[in-house]
C-alpha positions as CSV (number, residue, x, y, z in Angstrom):
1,X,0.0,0.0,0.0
2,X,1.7,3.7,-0.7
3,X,2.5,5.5,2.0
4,X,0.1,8.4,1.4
5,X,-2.8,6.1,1.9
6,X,-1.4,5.2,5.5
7,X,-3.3,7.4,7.0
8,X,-6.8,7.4,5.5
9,X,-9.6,5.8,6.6
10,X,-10.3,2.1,5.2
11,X,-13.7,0.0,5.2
12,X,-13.3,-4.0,3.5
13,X,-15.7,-4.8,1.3
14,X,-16.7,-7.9,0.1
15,X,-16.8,-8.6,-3.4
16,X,-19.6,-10.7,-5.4
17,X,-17.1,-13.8,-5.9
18,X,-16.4,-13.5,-2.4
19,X,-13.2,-11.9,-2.0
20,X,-13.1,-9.4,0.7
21,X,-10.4,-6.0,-0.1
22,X,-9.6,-2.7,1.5
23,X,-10.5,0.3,-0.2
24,X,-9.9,3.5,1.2
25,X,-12.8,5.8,1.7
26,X,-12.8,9.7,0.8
27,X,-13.2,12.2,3.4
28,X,-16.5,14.3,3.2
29,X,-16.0,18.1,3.0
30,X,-16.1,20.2,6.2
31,X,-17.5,23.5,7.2
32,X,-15.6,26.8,5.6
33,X,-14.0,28.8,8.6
34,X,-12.3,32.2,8.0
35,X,-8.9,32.5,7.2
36,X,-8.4,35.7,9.6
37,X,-10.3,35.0,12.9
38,X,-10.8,31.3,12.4
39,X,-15.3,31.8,12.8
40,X,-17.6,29.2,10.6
41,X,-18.2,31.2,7.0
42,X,-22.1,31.4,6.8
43,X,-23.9,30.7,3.8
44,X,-20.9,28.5,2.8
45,X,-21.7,25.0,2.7
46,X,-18.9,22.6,0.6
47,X,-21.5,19.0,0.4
48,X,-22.0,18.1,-3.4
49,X,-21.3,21.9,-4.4
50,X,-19.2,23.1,-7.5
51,X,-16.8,25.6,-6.9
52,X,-19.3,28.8,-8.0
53,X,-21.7,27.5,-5.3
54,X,-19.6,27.1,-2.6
55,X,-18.2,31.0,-2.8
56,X,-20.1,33.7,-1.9
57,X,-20.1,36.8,-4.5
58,X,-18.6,39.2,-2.7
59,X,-14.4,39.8,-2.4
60,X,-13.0,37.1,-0.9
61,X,-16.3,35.7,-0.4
62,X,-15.6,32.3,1.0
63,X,-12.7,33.1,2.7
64,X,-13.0,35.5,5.2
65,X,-15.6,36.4,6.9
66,X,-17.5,40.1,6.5
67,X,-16.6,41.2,9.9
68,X,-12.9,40.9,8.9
69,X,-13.6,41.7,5.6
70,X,-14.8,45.2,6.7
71,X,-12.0,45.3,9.2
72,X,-9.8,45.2,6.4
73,X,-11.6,47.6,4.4
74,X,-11.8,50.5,7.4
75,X,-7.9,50.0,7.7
76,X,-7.0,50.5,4.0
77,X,-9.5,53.4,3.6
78,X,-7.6,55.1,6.6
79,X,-4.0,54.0,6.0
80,X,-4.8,55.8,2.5
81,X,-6.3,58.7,3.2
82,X,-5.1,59.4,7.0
């Protein structure tokens, strides 16, 4: 088995002519968290999305959160013009 598959989860299943194997079994997406602060993204959910649908439209919409995003915002308004 390569070593990259150490780690993952396995389940055996049995096949029809009765020979049991391993196969390894993919990971189900988690919740979106922001990349700032660390707080669950709302309105973000990653099960059986495509990559459009999981985002929201906004900048960096599905990365950080709008409190952050707006902290952001405040500080590079004032750093400009202050």
């Amino acid at each position: 088995m390569r070593k990259n598959l150490l780690s993952k989860p396995k389940v055996k299943i049995r096949l029809p002519g009765g020979e049991t194997v391993v196969r390894v079994v993919k990971k189900k997406p988690g919740k979106a968290y922001c990349g700032i602060c660390g707080r669950e993204l709302h309105g973000v959910n990653y099960a059986g999305k495509t990559k459009s649908q999981r985002s929201v439209e906004r900048l960096h919409g599905g990365s950080i959160c709008a409190r952050c995003l707006k902290r952001l915002l405040v500080r590079e308004v004032l750093s400009r013009f202050g």
